[in-house]
C-alpha positions in Angstrom: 0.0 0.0 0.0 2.8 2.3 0.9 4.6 1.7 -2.3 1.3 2.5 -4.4 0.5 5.8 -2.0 4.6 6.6 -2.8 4.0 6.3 -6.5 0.9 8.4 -6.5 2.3 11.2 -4.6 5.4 10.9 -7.1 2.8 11.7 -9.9 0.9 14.0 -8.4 3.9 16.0 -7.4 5.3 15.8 -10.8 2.2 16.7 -13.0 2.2 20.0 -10.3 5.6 20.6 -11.9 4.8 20.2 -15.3 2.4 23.5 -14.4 2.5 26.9 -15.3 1.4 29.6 -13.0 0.7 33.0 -14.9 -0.3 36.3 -12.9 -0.5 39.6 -14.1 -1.6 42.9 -12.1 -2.0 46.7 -13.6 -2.3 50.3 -11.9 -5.7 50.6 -11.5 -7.3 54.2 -14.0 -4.4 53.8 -16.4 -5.9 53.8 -19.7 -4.0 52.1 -21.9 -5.4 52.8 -25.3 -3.6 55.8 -25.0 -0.5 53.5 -25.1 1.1 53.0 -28.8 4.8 52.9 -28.8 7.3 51.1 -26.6 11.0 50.2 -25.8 12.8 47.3 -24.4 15.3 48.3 -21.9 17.8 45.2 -20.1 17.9 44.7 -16.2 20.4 44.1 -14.0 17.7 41.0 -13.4 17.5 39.4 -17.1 19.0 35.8 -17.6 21.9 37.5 -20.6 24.6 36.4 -18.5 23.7 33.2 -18.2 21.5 31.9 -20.8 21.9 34.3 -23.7 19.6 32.0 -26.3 16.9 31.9 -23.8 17.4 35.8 -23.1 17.1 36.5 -27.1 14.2 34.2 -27.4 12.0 35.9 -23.6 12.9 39.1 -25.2 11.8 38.4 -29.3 8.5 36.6 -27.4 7.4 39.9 -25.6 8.5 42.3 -28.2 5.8 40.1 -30.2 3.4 40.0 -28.0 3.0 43.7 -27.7 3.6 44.3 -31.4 0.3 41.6 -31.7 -1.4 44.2 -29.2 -1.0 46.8 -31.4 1.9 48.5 -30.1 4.9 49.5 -32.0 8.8 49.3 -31.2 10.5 52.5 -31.4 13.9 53.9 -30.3 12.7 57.4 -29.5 9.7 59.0 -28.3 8.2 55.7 -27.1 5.1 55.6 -24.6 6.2 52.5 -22.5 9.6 51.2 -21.3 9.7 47.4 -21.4 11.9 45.0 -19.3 12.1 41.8 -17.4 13.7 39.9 -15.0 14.4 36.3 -14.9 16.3 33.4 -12.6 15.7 29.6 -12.1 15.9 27.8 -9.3 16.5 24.3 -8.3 14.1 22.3 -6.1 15.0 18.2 -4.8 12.1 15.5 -4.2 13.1 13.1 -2.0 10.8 9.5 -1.6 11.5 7.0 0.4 9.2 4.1 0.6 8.8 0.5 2.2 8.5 -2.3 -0.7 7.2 -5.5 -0.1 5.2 -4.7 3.3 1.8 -4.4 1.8 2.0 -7.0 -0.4 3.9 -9.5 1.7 3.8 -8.8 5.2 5.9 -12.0 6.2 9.2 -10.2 4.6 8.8 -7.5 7.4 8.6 -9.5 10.3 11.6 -11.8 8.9 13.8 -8.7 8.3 13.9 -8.5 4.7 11.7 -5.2 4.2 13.3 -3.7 1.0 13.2 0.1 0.6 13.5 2.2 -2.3 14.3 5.9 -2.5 13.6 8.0 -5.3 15.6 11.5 -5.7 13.8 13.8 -8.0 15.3 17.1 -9.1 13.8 19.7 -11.4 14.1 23.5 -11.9 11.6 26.3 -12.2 12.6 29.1 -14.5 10.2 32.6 -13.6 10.2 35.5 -15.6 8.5 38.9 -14.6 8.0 41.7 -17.7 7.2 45.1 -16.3 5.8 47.9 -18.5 6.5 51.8 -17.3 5.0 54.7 -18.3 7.7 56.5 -19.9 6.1 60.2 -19.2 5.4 59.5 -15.4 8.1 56.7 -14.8 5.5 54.4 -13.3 5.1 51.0 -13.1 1.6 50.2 -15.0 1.9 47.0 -15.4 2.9 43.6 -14.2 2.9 40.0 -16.0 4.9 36.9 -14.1 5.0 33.5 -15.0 6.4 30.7 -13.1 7.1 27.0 -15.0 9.1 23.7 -14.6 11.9 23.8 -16.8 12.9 20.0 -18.6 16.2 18.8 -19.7 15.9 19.6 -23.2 17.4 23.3 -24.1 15.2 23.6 -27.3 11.8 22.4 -25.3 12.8 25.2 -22.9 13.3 28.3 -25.4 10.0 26.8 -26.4 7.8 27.1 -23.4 9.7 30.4 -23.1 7.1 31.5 -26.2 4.1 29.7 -24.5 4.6 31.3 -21.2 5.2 34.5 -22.8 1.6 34.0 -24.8 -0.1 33.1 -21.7 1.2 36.1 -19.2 0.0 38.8 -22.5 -3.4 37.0 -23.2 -5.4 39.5 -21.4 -3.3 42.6 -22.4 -4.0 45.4 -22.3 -6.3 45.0 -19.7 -9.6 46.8 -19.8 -9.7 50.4 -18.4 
């Protein structure tokens, strides 16, 4: 019984992982039809340093997400400043459980209870885009996404443009 509750909790754990959690918040009488232009400045806080393709790829994935919202990229006289910050993090799953009790109780009283231990690592990559107003320097608003990262480099850069997608799907928000 333990082993099967062990297994199940190892499932359940892991399709939590394989989750993305999106937020967004906005300054609250900002209308932001008057919005048209905008320009991506770099933080201190963006992953450049170390992951420059999956820097290149956050940055192309919200430049297109607010040129599909109608705004447009400029290098002067721009309404918004863009930027984000980004970092992953490492997290360790740990389960030990008791083989062979449930299903044959005899090996337990003899001594011969097996155990198995199962070490699970993964890494969550967040990312938080903030959009100024360039003319009052406030922040107006926020989008953050937080997702289990995989092994495989090019799956990454990939849910980079899906979480990207996600955090701008309700953007602008209504005034």
């Amino acid at each position: 019984m333990r082993k099967i509750f062990g297994f199940f909790v190892l499932v359940a754990f892991a399709a939590g992982c394989a989750s993305m959690s999106v937020g967004t918040e906005h300054s609250r009488g900002v209308d932001f039809s008057k919005f048209e232009t905008f320009q991506y400045k770099d933080s201190d806080m963006s992953i450049a340093d170390t992951n420059p393709a999956a820097h290149k790829r956050t940055v192309e994935a919200i430049k297109q997400q607010l040129t599909a919202n109608g705004l447009t990229e400029t290098d002067s006289q721009h309404d918004l400043f863009v930027t984000y910050y980004g970092e992953s993090t490492g997290a360790t799953v740990v389960d030990s459980s008791d083989l062979d009790y449930a299903a044959r109780p005899e090996f337990y009283a003899a001594g011969n209870l097996s155990q198995s231990t199962t070490i699970m690592r993964f890494d969550r990559g967040t990312i938080v885009v903030d959009l100024w107003d360039a003319a009052t320097h406030e922040l107006v608003w926020r989008g953050n996404v937080e997702k289990s990262l995989g092994r495989d480099p090019d799956a990454n850069l990939t849910r980079i443009d899906e979480a990207i997608a996600k955090m701008f799907h309700r953007f602008p928000p209504a005034s």
